[in-house]
C-alpha positions as CSV (number, residue, x, y, z in Angstrom):
1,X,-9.4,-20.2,109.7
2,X,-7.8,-23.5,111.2
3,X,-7.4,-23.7,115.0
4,X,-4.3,-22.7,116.5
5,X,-4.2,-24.1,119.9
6,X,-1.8,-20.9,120.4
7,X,-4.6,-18.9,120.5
8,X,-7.7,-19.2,122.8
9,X,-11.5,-20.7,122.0
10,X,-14.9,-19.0,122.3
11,X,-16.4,-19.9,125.9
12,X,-19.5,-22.2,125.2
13,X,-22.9,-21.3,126.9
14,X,-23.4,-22.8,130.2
15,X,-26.5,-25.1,129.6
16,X,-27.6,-27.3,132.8
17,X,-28.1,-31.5,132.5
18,X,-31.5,-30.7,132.8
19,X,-32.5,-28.5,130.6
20,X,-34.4,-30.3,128.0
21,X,-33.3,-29.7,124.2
22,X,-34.6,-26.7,122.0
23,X,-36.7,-27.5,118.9
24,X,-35.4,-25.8,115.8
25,X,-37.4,-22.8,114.8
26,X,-39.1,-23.2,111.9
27,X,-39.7,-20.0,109.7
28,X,-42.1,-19.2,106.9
29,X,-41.1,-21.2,104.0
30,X,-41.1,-24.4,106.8
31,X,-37.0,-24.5,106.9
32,X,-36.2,-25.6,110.3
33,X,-33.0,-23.4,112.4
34,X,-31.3,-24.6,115.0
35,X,-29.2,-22.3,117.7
36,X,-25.2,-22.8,117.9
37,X,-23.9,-22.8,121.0
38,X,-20.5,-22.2,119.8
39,X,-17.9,-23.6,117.1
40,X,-15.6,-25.5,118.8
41,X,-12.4,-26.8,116.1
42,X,-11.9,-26.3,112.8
43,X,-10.4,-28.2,109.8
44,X,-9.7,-27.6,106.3
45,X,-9.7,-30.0,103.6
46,X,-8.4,-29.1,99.9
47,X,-9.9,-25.4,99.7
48,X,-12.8,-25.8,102.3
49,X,-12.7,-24.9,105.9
50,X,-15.0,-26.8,107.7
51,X,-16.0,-25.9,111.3
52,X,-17.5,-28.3,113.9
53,X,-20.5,-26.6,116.0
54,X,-21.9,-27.4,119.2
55,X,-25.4,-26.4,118.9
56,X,-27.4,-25.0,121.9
57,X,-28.5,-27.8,124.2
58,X,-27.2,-30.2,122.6
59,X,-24.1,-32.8,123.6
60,X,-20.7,-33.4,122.7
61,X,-22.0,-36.5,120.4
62,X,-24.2,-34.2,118.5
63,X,-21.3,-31.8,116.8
64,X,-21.7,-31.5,113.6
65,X,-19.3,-30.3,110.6
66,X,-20.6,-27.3,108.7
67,X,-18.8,-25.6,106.1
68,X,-17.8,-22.4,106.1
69,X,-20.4,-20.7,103.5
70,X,-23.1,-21.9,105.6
71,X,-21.8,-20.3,108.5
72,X,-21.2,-16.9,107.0
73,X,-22.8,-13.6,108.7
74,X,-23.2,-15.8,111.9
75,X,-22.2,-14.7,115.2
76,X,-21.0,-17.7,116.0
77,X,-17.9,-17.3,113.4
78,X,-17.1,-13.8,113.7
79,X,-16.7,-14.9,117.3
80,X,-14.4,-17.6,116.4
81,X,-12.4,-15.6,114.4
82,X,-11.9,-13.4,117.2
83,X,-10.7,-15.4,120.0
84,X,-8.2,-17.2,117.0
85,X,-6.4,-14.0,117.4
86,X,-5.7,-14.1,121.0
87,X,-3.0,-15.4,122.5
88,X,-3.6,-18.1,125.1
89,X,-0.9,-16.9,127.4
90,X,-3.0,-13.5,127.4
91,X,-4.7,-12.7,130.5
92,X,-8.8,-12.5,130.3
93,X,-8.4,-8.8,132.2
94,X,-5.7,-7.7,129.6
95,X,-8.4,-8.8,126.7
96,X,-11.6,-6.9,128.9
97,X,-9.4,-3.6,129.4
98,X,-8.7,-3.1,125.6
99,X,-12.0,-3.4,124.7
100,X,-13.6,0.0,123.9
101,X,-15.7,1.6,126.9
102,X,-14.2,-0.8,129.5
103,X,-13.5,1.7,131.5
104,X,-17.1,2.5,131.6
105,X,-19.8,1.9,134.4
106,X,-23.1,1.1,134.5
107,X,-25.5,3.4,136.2
């Protein structure tokens, strides 16, 4: 899904100046994973999206582009896709109310 600047972004974690960067975890077969913070813009070129991802702890300078197929099942796209739907004009209390249980306190 290409950016619409119609339609809002995911917020990006808050991460202090001086917290120092994450190493990647590394699982069993020795493949190293890094964390996304958030994807920030997307492009598509011929058939392939292509989204650029901040990863966690990491600067601006550090984006990287990552296609779409190696981004599927993450969090960090099905949030994307679901701030592209809302409206930028839309309030952030109209977006909290309609979300199921908002209503709902903790105890």
């Amino acid at each position: 899904m290409i950016y619409d600047p119609t339609y809002k972004r995911p917020p990006l974690a808050y991460c202090s100046a001086n917290i120092s960067r994450l190493p990647p975890e590394v699982d069993a077969q020795g493949d190293a994973r890094w964390y996304i913070n958030n994807i920030v813009d997307c492009i598509q070129l011929d058939d392939d999206y292509f989204y650029r991802v901040r990863w966690l702890t990491c600067s601006e300078a550090e984006d990287t582009w990552e296609k779409e197929e190696d981004l599927q099942g993450s969090a960090a796209l099905r949030k994307w896709r679901y701030y592209q739907q809302i409206p930028r004009t839309l309030p952030i209390t109209t977006i909290v109310d309609s979300r199921p249980y908002s209503n709902c306190r903790a105890f």
